[in-house]
N, C-alpha and C positions, 0 to 999 in steps of 0.2 A: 333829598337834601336841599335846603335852600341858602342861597351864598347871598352874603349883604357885604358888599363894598365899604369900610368905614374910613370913611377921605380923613379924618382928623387924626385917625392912630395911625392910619394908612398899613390897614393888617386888611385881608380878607377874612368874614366870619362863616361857617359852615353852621348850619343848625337842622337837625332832624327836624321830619315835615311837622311831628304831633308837639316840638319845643315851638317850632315858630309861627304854627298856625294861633298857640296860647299865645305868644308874645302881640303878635297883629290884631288879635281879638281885644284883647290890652291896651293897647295904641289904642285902635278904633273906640273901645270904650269911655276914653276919656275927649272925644271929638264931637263935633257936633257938624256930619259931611255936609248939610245945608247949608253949613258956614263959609265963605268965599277961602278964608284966611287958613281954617282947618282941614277942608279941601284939598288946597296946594301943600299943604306939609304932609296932607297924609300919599298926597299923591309923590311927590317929591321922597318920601320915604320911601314907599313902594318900589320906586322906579329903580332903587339901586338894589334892587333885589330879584334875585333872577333863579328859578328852580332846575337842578343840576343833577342829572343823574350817575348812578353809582355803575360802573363796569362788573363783568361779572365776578371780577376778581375782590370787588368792594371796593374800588379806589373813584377818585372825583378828579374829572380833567376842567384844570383851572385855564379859563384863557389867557392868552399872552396878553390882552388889554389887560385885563383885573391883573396880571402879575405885572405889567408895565407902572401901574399905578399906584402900585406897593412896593415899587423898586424893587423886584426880584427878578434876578438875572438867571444865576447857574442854581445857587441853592435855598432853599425856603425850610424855615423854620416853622414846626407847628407844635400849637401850644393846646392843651387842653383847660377849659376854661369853664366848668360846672358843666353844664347840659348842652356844651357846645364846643367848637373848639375853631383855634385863630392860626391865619397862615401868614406869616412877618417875613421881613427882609430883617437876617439876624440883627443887622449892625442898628436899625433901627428901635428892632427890637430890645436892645439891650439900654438906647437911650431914653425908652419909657419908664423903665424901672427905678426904681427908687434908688438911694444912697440906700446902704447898710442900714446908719444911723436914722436916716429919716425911716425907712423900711419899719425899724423897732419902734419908733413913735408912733408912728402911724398904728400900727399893732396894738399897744399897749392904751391908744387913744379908744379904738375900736372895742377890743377886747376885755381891755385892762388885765386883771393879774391873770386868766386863762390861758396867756400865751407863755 
């Protein structure tokens, strides 16, 4: 499992190794590492990304930093999120989310009449 830090939602993300190996291949293919500029972001990307192994029971021990950094104390929420899944500080978590109202725009923008 590999765990990416994301400072903006301030969730932690969990991604299977054959999801995140695709996703870095991805990244990297749109870069050019000769480049000074694409260098430091891919390195800077990298860096918050740390590979975490599973116990034998299947569970993943998140450290107190990564959980210090997503404000998570006593309880943590996890979300499952396609091919991955996100571990929140609820209260934060629940301020990401959308209004109802915007929620159904947003949907109906994307989707239109399928939803």
């Amino acid at each position: 499992m590999y765990l990416e830090i994301d400072a903006v939602s301030k969730c932690v993300k969990l991604y299977p190794e054959s999801v995140w190996r695709k996703l870095d291949e991805e990244f990297k293919s749109k870069l050019n590492l000769w480049d000074k500029r694409d260098l430091n972001l891919y390195r800077q990307f990298t860096s918050r990304v740390e590979l975490v192994d599973l116990d034998s029971s299947g569970r993943v021990l998140i450290q107190k930093k990564h959980l210090e950094k997503i404000e998570v104390e006593t309880e943590a929420l996890f979300v499952g999120v396609g091919y991955y899944f996100e571990v929140w500080n609820k209260d934060n978590f629940e301020k990401s989310l959308y209004e109802e109202v915007d929620f159904d725009k947003a949907m109906h923008e994307k989707m239109g009449n399928r939803v």
